[in-house]
N, C-alpha and C positions, 0 to 999 in steps of 0.2 A: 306625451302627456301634457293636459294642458292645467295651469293654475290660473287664479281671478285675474292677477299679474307678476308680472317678475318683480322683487324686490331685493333692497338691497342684501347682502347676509344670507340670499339663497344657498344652498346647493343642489347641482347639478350635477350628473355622471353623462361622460361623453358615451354615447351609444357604443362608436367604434372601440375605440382603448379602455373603458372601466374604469378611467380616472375619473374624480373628484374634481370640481369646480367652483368657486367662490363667485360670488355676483361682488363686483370691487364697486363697479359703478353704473349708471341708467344713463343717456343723454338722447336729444333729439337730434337727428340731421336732417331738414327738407322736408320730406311727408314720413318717414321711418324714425325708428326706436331703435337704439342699440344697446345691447349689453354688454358691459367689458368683464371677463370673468381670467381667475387663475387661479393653478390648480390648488387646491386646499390644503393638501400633504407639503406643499414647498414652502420655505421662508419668502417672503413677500419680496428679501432683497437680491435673490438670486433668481426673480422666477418673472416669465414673458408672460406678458396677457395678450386674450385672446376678443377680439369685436365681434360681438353675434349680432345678426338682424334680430330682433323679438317677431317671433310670428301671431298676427293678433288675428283670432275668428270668434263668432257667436259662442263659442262654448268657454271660451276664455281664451289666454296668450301661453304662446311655448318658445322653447326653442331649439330650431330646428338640429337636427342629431344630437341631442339633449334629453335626457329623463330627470323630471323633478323627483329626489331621491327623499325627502325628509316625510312624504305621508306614508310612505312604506317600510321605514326606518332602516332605511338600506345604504344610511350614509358612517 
């Protein structure tokens, strides 16, 4: 699913596992966009984050094995 873009405070549900995902952080490297997200449900100080490419096309940006979860209130 795609949104205008990712921002900060998103969430996301991993395709595969059904968790929950927080956007922590955006940054640039080179010619790409990364996301840094962790899971939602975890405390911030015991919990790994995860770096996504952002996928950017005409329709807007995603992330790949990622559903933006908050216009379908499925978070």
């Amino acid at each position: 699913m795609s949104v205008k873009s990712v921002q900060l405070g998103q969430v996301w549900r991993h395709e595969a596992s059904g968790k929950l995902y927080l956007v922590t952080k955006l940054y640039n490297e080179a010619f790409a966009e990364f996301a840094m997200l962790r899971e939602a449900n975890v405390s911030p100080l015991n919990n790994d984050t995860t770096r996504v490419r952002i996928s950017k096309r005409a329709e807007g940006a995603s992330l790949p094995g990622y559903t933006f979860t908050q216009d379908s209130g499925g978070f």
